[in-house]
C-alpha positions in Angstrom: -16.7 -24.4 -31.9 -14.8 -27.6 -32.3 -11.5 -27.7 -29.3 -8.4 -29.2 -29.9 -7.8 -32.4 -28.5 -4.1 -33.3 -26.4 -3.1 -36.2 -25.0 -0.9 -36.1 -21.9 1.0 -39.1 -20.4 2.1 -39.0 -17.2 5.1 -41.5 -16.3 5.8 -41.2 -12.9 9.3 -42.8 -12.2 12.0 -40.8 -11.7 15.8 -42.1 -11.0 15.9 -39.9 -8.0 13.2 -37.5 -6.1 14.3 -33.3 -6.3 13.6 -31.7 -3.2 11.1 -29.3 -4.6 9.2 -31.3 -6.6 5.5 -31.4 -5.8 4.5 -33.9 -8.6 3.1 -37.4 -8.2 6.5 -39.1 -8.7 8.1 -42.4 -7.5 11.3 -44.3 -7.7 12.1 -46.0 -10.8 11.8 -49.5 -9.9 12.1 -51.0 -13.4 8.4 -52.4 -13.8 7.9 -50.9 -16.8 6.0 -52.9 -18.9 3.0 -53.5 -16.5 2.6 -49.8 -16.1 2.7 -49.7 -20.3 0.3 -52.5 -20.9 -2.0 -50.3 -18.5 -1.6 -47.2 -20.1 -2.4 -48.7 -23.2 -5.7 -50.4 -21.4 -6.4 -46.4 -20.1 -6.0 -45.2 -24.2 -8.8 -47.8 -25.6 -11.2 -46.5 -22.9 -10.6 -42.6 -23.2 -11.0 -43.6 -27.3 -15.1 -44.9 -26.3 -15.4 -41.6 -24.2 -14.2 -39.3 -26.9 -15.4 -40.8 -30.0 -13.9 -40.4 -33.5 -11.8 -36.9 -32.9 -7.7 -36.0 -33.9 -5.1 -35.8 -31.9 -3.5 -32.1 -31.8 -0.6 -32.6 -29.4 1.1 -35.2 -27.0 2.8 -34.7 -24.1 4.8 -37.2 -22.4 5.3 -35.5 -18.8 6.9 -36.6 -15.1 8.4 -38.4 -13.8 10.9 -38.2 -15.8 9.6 -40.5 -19.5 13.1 -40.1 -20.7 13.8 -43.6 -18.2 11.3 -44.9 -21.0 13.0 -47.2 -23.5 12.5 -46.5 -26.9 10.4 -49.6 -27.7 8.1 -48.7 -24.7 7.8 -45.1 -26.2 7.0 -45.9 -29.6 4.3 -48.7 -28.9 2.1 -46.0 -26.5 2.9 -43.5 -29.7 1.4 -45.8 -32.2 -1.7 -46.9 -29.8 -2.5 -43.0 -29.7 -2.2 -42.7 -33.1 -4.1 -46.1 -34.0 -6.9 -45.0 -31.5 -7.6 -41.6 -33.1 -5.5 -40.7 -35.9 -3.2 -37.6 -35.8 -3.2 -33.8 -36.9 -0.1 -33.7 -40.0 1.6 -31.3 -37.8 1.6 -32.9 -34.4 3.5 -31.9 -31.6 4.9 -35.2 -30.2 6.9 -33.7 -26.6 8.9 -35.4 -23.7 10.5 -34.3 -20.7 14.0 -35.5 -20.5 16.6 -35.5 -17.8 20.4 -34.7 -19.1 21.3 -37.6 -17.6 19.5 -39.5 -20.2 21.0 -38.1 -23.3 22.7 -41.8 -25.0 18.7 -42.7 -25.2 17.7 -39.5 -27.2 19.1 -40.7 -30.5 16.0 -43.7 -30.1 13.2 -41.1 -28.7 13.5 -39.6 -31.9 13.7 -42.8 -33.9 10.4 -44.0 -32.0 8.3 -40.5 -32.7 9.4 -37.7 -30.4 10.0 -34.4 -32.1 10.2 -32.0 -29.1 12.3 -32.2 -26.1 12.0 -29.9 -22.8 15.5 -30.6 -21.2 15.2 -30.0 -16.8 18.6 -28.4 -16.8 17.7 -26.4 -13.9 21.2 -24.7 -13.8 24.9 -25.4 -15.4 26.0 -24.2 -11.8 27.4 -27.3 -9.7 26.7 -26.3 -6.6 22.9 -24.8 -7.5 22.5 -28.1 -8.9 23.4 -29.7 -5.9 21.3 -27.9 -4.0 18.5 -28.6 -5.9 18.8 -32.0 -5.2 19.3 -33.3 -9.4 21.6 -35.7 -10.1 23.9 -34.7 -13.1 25.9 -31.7 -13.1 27.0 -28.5 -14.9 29.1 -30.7 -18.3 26.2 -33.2 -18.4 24.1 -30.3 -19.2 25.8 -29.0 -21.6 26.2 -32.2 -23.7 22.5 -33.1 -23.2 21.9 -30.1 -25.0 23.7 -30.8 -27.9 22.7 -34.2 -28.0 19.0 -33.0 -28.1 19.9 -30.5 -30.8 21.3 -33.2 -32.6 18.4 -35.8 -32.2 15.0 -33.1 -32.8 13.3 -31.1 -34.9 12.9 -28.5 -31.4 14.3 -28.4 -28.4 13.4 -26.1 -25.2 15.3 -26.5 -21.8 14.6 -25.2 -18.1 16.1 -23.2 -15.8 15.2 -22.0 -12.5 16.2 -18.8 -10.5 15.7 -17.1 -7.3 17.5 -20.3 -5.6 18.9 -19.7 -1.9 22.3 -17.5 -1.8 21.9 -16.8 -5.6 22.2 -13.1 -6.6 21.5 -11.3 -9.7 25.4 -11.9 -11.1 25.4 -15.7 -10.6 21.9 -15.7 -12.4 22.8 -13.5 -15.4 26.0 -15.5 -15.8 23.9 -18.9 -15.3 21.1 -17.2 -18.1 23.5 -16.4 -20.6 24.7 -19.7 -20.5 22.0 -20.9 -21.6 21.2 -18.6 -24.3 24.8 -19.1 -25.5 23.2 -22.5 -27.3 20.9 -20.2 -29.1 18.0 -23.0 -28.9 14.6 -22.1 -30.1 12.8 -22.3 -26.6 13.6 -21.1 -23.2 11.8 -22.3 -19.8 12.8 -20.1 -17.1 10.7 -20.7 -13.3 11.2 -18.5 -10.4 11.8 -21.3 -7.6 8.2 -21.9 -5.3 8.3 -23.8 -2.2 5.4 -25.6 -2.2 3.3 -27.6 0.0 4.6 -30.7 1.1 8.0 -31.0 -0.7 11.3 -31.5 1.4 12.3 -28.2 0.8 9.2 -26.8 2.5 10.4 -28.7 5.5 13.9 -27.3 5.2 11.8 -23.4 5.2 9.9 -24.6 8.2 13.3 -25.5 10.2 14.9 -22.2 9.4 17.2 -24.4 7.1 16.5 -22.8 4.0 16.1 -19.6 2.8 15.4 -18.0 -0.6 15.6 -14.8 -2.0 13.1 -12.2 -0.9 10.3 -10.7 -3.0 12.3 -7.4 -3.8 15.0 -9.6 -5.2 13.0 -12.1 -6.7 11.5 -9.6 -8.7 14.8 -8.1 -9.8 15.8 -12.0 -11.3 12.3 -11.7 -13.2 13.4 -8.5 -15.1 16.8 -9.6 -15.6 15.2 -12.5 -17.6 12.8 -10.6 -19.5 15.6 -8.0 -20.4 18.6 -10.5 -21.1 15.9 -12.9 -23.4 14.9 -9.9 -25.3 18.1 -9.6 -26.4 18.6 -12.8 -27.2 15.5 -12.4 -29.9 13.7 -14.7 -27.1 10.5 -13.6 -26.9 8.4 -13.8 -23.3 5.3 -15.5 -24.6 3.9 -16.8 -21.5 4.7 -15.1 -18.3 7.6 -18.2 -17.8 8.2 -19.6 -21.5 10.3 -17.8 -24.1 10.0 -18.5 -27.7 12.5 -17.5 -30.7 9.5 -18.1 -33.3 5.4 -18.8 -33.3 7.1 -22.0 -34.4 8.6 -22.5 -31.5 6.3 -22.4 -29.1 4.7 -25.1 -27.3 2.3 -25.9 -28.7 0.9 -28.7 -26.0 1.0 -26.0 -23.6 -1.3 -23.8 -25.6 -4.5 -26.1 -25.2 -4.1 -25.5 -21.1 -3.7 -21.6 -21.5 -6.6 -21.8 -24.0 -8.9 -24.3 -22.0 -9.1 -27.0 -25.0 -9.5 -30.4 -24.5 -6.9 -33.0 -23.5 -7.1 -37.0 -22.1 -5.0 -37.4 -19.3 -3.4 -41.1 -19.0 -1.1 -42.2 -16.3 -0.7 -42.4 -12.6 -2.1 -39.1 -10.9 -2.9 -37.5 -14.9 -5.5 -35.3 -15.0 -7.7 -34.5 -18.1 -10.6 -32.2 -19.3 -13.5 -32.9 -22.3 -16.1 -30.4 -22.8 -14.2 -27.3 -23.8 -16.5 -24.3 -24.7 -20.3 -26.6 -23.7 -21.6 -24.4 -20.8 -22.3 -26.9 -17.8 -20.7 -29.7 -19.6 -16.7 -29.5 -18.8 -16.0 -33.0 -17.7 -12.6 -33.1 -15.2 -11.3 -36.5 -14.4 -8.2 -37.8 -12.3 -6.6 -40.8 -12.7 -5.4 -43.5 -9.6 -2.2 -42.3 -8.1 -0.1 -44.9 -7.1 0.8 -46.8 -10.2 0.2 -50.2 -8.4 -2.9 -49.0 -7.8 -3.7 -47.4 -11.3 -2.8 -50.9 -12.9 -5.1 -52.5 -10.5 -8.1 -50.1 -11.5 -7.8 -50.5 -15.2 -7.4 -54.4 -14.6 -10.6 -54.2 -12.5 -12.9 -51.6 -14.3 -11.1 -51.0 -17.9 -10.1 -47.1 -16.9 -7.4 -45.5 -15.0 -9.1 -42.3 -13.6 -11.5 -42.9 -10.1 -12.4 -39.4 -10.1 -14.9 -37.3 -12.7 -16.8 -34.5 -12.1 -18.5 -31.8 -14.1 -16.8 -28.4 -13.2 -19.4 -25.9 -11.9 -19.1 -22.4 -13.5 -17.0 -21.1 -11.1 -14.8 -23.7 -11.1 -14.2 -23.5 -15.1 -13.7 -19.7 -14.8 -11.1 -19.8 -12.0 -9.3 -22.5 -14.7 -9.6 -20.4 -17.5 -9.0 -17.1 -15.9 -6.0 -18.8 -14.2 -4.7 -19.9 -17.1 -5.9 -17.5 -19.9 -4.1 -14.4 -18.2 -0.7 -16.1 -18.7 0.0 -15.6 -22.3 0.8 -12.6 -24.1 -2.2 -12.2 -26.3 -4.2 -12.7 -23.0 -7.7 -13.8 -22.0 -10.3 -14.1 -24.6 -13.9 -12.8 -22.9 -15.9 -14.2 -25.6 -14.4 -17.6 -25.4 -14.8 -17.6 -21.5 -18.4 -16.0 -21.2 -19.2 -18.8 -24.3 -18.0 -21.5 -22.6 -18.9 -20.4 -19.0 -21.9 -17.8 -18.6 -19.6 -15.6 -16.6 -17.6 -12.6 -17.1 -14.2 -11.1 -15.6 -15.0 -8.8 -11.8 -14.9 -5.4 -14.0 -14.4 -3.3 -10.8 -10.9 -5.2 -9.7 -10.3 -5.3 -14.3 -10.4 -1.0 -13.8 -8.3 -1.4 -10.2 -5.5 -3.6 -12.4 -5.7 -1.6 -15.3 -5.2 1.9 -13.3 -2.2 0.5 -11.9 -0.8 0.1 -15.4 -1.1 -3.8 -14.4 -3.3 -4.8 -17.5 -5.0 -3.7 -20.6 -8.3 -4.6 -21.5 -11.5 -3.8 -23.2 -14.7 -5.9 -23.8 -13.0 -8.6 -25.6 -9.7 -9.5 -24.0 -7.7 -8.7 -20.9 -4.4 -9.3 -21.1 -1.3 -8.3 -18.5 1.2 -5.9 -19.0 5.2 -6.9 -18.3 4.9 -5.3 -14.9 0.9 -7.3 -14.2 2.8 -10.7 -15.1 5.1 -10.3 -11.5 1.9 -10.3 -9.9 -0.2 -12.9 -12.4 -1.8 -15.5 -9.8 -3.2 -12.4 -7.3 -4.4 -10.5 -10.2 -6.4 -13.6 -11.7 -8.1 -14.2 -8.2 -9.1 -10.8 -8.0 -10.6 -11.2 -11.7 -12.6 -14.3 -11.2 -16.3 -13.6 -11.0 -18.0 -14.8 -7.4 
């Protein structure tokens, strides 16, 4: 069995730093072309290491790429695509921030043909809470400037923000189904480790729905994107069409291949080889990065080959989050283990999931509970 092989690229400046983001991001600082010279270095090296293979899908993530000029965008483009060639039907993606929308016109130009929009809200005051810096109009011509500029366009929203209740989120949700746009994102708000508004929770000077409520925001999405002909295809992504789904995505929930370029990226080789799944991790500081590929001719410092365990955790983890569900075959080929039947039976009696000897897949009420459920599944 062949994988697919992705390419993500990971541009880590962002014109100002959101209050719950955990990802490895700094302040734009308008040294662009060092980091892109790198990144370039980082692409010849991952091309020795993979050999002759064909790019499925590329993903330019954040950071916020959208601060990339066109020219910058199209020349890391073209290095992929003179490296390894790519599939007729690629999947070119990028992360944008509204703000950002009089440089969509030239993404397009230079080769993107999806964009993810971080909307977030059209609220004013949610967005100000969440720290971004356009606001509730900015949005909404972002949007059409994206519809006007590619072939697809998805946006994201988050709920279960602090004071919000289920009328401010219906009215925020059918806003944004009102531009009928083929793909939806929609993430229950986390607080996670190390992010300001962490902090704020740990001074009492924050404080976000509970769990009751949080999970009355999650059926008010499914219910109002059903409508909408939006269909939940992932426990947090909504698609209108197979066509429109992300198809970038898809190799993590499968447990495919992907190169990970970039400050902080992170890639895999070795899908579906027992013992053989390589993980790397590249530099994290972008000074730093550039100074390792300078020095040794590669951005990532870390590689390891994942032990069994560790690639079934991965591919549980990930596998259980999409609709069709976990393939067993795939994950007993590719790591000698199987699902914890006893806790499968436990799930499934709780009308949590279905499965049998080849799949396991979560119902609508399992996906509430999708990270404990995969825990309990993962072999020891």
């Amino acid at each position: 069995m062949t994988p697919a092989l992705g390419l993500y690229v990971h541009w880590p400046y962002c014109a100002r730093i959101c209050p719950y983001c955990d990802f490895n991001v700094y302040r734009a600082r308008g040294d662009d072309e060092a980091l892109v010279d790198a990144i370039c270095s980082d692409l010849a090296a991952w091309r020795e290491m993979t050999g002759p293979r064909t790019i499925h899908s590329v993903h330019f993530g954040g950071g916020t790429p959208s601060l990339l000029s066109p020219a910058y965008m199209e020349r890391l483009i073209e290095t992929a695509e003179r490296l390894w060639g790519f599939e007729a039907e690629i999947e070119i993606g990028l992360e944008g921030n509204p703000n950002d929308h009089a440089r969509f016109a030239g993404l397009a130009d230079a080769g993107i043909n999806r964009m993810s929009l971080g909307v977030q809200s059209f609220n004013d005051t949610a967005l100000k809470g969440l720290g971004r810096d356009h606001d509730g109009d900015t949005a909404r011509h972002a949007i059409d400037a994206a519809q006007a500029a590619f072939a697809r366009v998805s946006f994201d929203m988050i709920y279960a923000l602090e004071g919000q209740s289920l009328m401010d989120w219906r009215a925020d949700l059918e806003a944004a189904l009102s531009f009928e746009t083929g793909h939806l994102s929609l993430y229950q708000l986390t607080i996670e480790p190390g992010t300001a508004f962490e902090r704020r929770v740990m001074r009492g000077d924050l404080a976000v729905p509970d769990s009751d409520l949080g999970a009355d925001l999650y059926e008010l999405t499914q219910e109002l994107c059903a409508q909408a002909g939006l269909t939940a295809y992932e426990v947090s992504n909504h698609a209108r069409t197979p066509e429109d789904r992300s198809r970038h995505n898809r190799l993590y929930w499968r447990g495919e291949d992907w190169i990970g370029v970039g400050p902080g990226a992170h890639g895999r080789l070795g899908a579906f080889s027992h013992g053989n799944r390589l993980a790397t991790e590249a530099v994290r500081r972008p000074a730093e990065y550039i100074a390792q590929i300078k020095a040794s001719g590669r951005g990532y410092i870390e590689d390891t080959y994942l032990t069994a365990r560790e690639e079934a955790v991965e591919r549980v983890l990930m596998g259980l989050r999409v609709v069709e569900g976990l393939d067993l075959n795939r994950l007993r080929s590719a790591t000698g283990l199987d699902i914890n039947p006893g806790a499968a039976r436990a799930h499934a009696g709780q009308g949590l999931l279905e499965f049998d000897d080849a799949r396991v897949a979560l119902t609508t009420e399992g996906r509430l509970f999708a990270d404990r459920i995969a825990s309990d599944l993962t072999p020891d």
